[in-house]
PyMOL commands that place a pseudoatom at each C-alpha (Angstrom):
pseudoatom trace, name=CA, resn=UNK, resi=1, chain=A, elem=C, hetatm=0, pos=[92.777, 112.955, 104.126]
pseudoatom trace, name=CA, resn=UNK, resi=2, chain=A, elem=C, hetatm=0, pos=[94.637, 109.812, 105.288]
pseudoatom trace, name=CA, resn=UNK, resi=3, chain=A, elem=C, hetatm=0, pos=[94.772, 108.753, 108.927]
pseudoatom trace, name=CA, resn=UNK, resi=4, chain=A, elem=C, hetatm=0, pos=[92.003, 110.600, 111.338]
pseudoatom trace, name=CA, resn=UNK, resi=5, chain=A, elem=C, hetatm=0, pos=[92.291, 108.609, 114.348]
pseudoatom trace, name=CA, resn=UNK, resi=6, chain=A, elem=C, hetatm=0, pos=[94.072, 105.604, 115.856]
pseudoatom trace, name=CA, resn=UNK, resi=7, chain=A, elem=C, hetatm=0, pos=[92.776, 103.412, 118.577]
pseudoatom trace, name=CA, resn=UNK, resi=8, chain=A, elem=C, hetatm=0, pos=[94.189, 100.909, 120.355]
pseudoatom trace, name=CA, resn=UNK, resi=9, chain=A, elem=C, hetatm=0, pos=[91.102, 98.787, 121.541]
pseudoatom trace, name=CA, resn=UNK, resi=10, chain=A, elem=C, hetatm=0, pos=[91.661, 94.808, 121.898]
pseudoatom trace, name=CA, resn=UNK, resi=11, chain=A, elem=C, hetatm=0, pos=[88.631, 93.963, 120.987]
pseudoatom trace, name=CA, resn=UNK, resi=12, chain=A, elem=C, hetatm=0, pos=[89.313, 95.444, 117.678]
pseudoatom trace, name=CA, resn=UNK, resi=13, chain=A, elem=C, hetatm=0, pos=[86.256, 95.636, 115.715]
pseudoatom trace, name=CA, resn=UNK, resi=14, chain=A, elem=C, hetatm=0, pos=[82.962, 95.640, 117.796]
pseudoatom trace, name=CA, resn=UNK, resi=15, chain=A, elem=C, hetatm=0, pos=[79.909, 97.886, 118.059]
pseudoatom trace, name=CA, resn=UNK, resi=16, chain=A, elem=C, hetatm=0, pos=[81.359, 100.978, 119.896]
pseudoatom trace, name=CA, resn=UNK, resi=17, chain=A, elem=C, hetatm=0, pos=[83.783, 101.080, 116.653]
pseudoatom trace, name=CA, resn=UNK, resi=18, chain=A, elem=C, hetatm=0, pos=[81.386, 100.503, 114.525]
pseudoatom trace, name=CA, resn=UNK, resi=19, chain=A, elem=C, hetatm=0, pos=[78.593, 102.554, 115.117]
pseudoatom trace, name=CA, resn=UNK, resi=20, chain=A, elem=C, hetatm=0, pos=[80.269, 105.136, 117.223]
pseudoatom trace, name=CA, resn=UNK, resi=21, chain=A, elem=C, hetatm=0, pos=[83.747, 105.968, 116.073]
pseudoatom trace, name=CA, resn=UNK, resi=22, chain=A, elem=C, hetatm=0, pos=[83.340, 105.355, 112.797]
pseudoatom trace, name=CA, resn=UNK, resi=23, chain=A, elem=C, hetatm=0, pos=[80.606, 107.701, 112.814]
pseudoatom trace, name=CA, resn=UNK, resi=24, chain=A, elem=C, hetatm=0, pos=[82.488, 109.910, 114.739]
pseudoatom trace, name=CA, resn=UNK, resi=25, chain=A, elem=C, hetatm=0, pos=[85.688, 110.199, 112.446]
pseudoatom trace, name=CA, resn=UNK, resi=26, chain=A, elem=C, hetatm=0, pos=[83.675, 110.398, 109.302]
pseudoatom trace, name=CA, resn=UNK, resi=27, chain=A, elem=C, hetatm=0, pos=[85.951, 107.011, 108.115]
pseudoatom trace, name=CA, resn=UNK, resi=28, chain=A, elem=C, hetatm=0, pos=[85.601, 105.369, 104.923]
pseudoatom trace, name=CA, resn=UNK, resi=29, chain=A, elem=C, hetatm=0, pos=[88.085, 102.809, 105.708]
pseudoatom trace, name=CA, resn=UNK, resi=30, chain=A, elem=C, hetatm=0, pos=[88.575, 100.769, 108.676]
pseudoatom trace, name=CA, resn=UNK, resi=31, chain=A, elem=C, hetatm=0, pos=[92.231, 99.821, 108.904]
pseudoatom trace, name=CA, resn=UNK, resi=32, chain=A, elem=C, hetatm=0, pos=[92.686, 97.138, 111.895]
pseudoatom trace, name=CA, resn=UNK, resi=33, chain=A, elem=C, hetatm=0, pos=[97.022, 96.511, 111.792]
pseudoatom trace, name=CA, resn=UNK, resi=34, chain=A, elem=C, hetatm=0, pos=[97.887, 93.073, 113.668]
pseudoatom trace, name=CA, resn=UNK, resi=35, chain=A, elem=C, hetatm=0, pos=[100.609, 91.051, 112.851]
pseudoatom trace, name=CA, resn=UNK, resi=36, chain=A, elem=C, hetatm=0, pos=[98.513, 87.615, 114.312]
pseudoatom trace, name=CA, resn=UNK, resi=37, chain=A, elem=C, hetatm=0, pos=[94.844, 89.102, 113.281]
pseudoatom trace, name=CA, resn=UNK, resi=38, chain=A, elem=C, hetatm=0, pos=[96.101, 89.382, 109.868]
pseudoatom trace, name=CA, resn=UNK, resi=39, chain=A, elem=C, hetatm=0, pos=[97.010, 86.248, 109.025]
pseudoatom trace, name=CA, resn=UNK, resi=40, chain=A, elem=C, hetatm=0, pos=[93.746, 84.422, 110.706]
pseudoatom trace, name=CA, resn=UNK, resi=41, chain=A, elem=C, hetatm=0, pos=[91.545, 83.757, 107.877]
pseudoatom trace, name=CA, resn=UNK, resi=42, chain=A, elem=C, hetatm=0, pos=[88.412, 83.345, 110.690]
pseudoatom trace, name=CA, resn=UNK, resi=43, chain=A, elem=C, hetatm=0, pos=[88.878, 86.316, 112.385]
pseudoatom trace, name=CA, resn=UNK, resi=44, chain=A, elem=C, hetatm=0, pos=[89.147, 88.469, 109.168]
pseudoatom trace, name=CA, resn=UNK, resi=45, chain=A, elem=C, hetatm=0, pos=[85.845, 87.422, 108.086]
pseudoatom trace, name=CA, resn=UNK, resi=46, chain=A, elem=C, hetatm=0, pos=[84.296, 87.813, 110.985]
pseudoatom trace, name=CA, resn=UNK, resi=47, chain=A, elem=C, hetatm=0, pos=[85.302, 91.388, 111.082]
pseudoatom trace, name=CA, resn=UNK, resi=48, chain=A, elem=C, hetatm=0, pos=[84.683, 92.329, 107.807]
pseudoatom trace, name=CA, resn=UNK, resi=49, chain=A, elem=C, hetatm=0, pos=[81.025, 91.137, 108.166]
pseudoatom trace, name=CA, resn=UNK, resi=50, chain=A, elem=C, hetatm=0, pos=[80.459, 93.599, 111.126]
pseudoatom trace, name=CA, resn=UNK, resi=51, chain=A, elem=C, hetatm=0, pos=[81.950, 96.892, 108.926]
pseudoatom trace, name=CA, resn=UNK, resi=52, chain=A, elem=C, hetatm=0, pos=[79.282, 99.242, 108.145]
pseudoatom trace, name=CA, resn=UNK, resi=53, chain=A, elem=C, hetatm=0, pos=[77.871, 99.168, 104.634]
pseudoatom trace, name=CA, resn=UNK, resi=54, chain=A, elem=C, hetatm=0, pos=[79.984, 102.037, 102.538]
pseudoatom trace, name=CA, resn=UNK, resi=55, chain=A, elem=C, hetatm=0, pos=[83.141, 101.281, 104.258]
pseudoatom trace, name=CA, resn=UNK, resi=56, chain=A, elem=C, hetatm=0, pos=[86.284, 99.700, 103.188]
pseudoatom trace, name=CA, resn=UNK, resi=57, chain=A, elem=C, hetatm=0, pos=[88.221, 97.557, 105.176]
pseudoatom trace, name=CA, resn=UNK, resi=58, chain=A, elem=C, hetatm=0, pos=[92.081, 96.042, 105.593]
pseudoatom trace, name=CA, resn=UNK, resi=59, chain=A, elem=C, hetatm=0, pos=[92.981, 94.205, 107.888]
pseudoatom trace, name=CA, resn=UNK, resi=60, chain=A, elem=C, hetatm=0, pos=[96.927, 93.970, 107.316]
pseudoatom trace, name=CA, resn=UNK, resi=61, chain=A, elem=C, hetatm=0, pos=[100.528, 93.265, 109.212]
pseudoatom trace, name=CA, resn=UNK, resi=62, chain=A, elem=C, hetatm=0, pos=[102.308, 96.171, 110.544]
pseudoatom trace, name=CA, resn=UNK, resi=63, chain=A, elem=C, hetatm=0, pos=[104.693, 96.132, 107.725]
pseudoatom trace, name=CA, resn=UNK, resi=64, chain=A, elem=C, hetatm=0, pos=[102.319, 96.279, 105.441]
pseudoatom trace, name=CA, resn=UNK, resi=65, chain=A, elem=C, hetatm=0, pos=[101.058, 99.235, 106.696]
pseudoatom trace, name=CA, resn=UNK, resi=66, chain=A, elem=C, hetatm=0, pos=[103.786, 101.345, 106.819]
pseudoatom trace, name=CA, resn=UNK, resi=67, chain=A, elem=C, hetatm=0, pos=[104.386, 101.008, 103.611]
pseudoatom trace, name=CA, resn=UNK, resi=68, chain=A, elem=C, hetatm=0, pos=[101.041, 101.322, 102.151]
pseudoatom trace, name=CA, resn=UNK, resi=69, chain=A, elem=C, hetatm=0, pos=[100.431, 104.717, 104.614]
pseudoatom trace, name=CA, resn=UNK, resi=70, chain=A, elem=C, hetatm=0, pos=[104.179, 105.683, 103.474]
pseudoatom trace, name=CA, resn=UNK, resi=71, chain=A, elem=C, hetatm=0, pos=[103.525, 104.977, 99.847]
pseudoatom trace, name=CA, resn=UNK, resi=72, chain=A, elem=C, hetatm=0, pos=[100.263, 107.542, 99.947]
pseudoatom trace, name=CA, resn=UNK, resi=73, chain=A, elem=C, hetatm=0, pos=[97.521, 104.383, 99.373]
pseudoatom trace, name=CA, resn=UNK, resi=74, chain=A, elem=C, hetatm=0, pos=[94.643, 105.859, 101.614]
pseudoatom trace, name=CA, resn=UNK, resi=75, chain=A, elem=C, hetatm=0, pos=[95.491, 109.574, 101.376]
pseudoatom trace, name=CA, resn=UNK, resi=76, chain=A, elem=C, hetatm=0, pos=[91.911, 109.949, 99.437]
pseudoatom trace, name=CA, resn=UNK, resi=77, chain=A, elem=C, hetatm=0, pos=[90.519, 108.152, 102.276]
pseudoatom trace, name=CA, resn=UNK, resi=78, chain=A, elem=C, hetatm=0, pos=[89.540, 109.095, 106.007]
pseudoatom trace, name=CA, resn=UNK, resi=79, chain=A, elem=C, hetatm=0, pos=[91.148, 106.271, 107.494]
pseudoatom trace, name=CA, resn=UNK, resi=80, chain=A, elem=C, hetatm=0, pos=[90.582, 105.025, 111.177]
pseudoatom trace, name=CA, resn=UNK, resi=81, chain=A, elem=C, hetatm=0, pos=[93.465, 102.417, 112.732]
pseudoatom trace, name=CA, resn=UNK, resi=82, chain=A, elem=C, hetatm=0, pos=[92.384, 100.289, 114.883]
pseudoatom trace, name=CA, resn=UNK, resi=83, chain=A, elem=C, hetatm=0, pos=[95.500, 98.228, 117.572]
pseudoatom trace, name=CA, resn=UNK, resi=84, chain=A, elem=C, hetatm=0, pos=[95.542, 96.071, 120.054]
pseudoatom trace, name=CA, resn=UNK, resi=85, chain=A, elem=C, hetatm=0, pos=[98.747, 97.117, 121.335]
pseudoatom trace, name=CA, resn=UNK, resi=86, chain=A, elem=C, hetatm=0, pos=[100.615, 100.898, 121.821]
pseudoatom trace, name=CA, resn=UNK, resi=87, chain=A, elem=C, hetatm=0, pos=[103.886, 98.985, 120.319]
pseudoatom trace, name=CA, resn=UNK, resi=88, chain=A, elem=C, hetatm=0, pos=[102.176, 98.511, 117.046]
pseudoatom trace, name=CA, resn=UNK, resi=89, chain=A, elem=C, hetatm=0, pos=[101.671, 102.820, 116.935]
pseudoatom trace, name=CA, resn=UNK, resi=90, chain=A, elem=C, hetatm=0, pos=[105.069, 103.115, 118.139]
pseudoatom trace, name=CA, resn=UNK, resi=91, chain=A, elem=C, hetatm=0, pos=[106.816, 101.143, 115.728]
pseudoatom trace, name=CA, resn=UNK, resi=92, chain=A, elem=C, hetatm=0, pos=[104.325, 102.534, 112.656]
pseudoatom trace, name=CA, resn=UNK, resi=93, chain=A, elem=C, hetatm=0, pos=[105.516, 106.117, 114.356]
pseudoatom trace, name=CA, resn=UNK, resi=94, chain=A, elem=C, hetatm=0, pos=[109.224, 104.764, 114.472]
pseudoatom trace, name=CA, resn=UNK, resi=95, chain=A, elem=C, hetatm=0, pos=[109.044, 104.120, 110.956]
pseudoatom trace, name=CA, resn=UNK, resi=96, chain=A, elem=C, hetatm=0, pos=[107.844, 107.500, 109.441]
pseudoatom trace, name=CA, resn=UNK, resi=97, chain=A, elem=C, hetatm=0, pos=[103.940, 106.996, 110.050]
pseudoatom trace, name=CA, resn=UNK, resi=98, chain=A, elem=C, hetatm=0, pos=[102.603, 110.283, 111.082]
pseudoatom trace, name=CA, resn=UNK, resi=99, chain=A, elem=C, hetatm=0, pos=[99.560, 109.167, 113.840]
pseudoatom trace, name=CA, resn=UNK, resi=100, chain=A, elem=C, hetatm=0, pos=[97.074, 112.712, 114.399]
pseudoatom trace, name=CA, resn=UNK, resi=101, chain=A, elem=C, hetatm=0, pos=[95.701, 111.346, 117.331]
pseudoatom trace, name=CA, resn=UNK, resi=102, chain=A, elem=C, hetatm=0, pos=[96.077, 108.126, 119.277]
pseudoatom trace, name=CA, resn=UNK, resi=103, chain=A, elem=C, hetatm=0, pos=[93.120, 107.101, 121.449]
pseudoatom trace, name=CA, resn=UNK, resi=104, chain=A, elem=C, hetatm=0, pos=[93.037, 104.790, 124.349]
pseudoatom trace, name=CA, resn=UNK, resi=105, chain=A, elem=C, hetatm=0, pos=[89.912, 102.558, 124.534]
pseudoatom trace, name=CA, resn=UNK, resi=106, chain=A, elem=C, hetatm=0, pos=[90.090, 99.305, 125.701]
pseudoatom trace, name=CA, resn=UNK, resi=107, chain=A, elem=C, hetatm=0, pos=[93.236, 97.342, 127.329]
pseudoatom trace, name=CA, resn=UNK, resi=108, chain=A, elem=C, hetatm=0, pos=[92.630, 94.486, 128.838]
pseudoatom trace, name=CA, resn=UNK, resi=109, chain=A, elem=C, hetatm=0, pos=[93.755, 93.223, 132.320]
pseudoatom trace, name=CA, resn=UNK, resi=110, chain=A, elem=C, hetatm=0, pos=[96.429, 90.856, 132.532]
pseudoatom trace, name=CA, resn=UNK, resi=111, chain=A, elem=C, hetatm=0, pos=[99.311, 89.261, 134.439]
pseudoatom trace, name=CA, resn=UNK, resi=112, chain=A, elem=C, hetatm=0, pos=[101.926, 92.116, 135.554]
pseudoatom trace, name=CA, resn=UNK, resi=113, chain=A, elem=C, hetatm=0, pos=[99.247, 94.921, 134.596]
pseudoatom trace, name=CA, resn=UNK, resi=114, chain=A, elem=C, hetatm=0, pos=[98.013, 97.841, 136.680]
pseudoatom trace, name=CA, resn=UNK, resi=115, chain=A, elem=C, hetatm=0, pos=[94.476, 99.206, 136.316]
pseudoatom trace, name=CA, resn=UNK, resi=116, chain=A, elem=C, hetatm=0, pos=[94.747, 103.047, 135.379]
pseudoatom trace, name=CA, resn=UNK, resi=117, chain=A, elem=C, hetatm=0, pos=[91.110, 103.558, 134.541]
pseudoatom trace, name=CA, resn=UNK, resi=118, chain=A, elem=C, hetatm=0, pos=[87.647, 101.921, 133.333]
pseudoatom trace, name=CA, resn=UNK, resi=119, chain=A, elem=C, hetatm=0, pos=[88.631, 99.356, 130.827]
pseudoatom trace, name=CA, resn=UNK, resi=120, chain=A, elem=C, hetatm=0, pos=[92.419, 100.247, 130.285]
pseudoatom trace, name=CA, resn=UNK, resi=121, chain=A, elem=C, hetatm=0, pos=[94.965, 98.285, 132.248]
pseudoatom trace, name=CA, resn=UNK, resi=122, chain=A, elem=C, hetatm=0, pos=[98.590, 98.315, 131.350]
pseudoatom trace, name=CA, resn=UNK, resi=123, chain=A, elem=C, hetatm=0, pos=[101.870, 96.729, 132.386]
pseudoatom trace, name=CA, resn=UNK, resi=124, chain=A, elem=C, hetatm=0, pos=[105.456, 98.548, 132.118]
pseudoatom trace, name=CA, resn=UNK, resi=125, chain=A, elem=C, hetatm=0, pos=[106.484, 97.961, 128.573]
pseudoatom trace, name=CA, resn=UNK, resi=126, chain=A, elem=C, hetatm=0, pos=[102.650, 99.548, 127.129]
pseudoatom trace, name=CA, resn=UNK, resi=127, chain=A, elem=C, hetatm=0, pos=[103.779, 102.723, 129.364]
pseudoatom trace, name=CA, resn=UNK, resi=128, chain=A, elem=C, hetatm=0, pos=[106.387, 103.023, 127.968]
pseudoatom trace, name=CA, resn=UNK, resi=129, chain=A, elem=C, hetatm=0, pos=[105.231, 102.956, 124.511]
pseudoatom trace, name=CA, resn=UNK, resi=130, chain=A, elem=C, hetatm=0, pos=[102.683, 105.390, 125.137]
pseudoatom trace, name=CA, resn=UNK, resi=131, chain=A, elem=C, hetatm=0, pos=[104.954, 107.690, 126.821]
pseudoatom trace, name=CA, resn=UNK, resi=132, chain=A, elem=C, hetatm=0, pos=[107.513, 106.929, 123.894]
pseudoatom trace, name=CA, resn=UNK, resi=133, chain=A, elem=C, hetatm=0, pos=[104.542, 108.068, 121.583]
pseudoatom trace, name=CA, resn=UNK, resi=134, chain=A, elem=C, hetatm=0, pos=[103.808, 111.114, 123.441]
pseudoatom trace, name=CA, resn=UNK, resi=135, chain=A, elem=C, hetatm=0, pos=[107.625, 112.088, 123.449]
pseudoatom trace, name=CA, resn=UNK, resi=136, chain=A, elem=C, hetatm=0, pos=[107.226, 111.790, 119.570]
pseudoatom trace, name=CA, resn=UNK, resi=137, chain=A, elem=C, hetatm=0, pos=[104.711, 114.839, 119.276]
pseudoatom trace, name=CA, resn=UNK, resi=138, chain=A, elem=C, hetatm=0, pos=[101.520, 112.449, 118.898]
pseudoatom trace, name=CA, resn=UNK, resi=139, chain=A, elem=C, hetatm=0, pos=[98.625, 113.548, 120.970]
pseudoatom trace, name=CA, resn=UNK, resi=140, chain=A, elem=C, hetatm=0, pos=[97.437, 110.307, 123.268]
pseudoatom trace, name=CA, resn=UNK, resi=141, chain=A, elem=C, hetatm=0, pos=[93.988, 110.685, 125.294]
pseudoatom trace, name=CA, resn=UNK, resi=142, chain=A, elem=C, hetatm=0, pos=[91.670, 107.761, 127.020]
pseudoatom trace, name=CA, resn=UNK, resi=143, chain=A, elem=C, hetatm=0, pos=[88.763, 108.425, 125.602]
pseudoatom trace, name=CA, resn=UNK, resi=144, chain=A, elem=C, hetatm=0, pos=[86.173, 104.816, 125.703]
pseudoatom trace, name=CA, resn=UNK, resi=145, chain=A, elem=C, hetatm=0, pos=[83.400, 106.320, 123.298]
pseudoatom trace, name=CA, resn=UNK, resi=146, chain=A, elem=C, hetatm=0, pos=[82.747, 109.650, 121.616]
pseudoatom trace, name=CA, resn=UNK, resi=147, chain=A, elem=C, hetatm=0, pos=[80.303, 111.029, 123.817]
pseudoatom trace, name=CA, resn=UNK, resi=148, chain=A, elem=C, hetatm=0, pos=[82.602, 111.096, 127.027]
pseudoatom trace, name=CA, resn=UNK, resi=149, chain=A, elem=C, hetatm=0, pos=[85.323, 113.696, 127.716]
pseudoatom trace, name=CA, resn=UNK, resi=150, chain=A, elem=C, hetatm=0, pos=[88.344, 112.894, 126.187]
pseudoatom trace, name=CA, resn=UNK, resi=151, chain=A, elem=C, hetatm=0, pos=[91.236, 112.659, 128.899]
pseudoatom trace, name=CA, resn=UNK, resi=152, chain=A, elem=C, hetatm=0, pos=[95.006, 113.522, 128.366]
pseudoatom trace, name=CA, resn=UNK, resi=153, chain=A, elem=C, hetatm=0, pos=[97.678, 110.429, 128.697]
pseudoatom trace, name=CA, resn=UNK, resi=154, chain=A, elem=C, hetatm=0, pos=[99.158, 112.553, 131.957]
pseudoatom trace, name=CA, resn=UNK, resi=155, chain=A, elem=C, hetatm=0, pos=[95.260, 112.014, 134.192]
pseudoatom trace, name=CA, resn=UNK, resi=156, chain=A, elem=C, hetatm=0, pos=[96.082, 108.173, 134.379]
pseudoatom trace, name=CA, resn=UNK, resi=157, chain=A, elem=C, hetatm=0, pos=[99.950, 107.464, 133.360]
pseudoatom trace, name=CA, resn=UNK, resi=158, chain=A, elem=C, hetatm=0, pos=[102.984, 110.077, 134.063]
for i in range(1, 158): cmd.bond("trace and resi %d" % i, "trace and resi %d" % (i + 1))
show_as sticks, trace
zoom trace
């Protein structure tokens, strides 16, 4: 099956991923791509000791990846990517990486960053990545947990 769903949520992994979304996408591998994340020994283990029981996780650089997704390495799996950032989607996308569905969730508020909804607050340069992803054919909805509506990139960003 390969990828069923990519998020970009900065907290990463937490409960809503973990007993919600991986529910909901049927995943048997939690894939969180960071190029920081991956190379903190701490935060790795902390995440891998909140995955549910029966599912695999990697926690791995962008590079990485792309060539593992590339290379077929989780086709037999359902596979849900977790981000923290639209630019990590948008260079996977850039490089080949063909994303079903890309699912806002959580952006947190910063310096230079408008609120667009609940939870999601964005600056120029993550617009125009999601745009950028949009442009590229990949579906991109806000949609915080399963059991809400899902709403298209164009109700909060155009």
């Amino acid at each position: 099956m390969g990828l069923v769903l990519a998020r970009i949520d900065q907290r990463l992994i937490h409960g809503i991923v973990v007993t919600q979304w991986t529910a909901t996408t049927k995943a048997k591998r939690l894939m969180v791509v960071d190029d920081l994340i991956s190379k903190d020994e701490v935060q790795k283990s902390a995440m891998r000791m909140s995955k549910p029981a029966g599912t695999g996780m990697s926690i791995i650089d962008t590079e990485t990846a792309i060539n593992n997704i590339k290379a077929g390495k989780y086709e037999s799996h359902n596979v849900f990517l977790i981000v923290r950032e639209p630019e990590t989607l948008l260079r996977m996308a850039e490089a080949g990486v063909t994303l079903p569905k890309i699912n806002i969730g959580i952006i947190f508020d910063g310096p230079d960053k408008q609120t667009v909804k609940k939870m999601v607050s964005v600056n120029e340069q993550e617009i125009a990545d999601l745009k950028a992803l949009k442009a590229l054919g990949v579906p991109v909805t806000f949609h915080f947990v399963p059991s809400e509506a899902e709403e298209p990139l164009e109700t909060y960003i155009n």
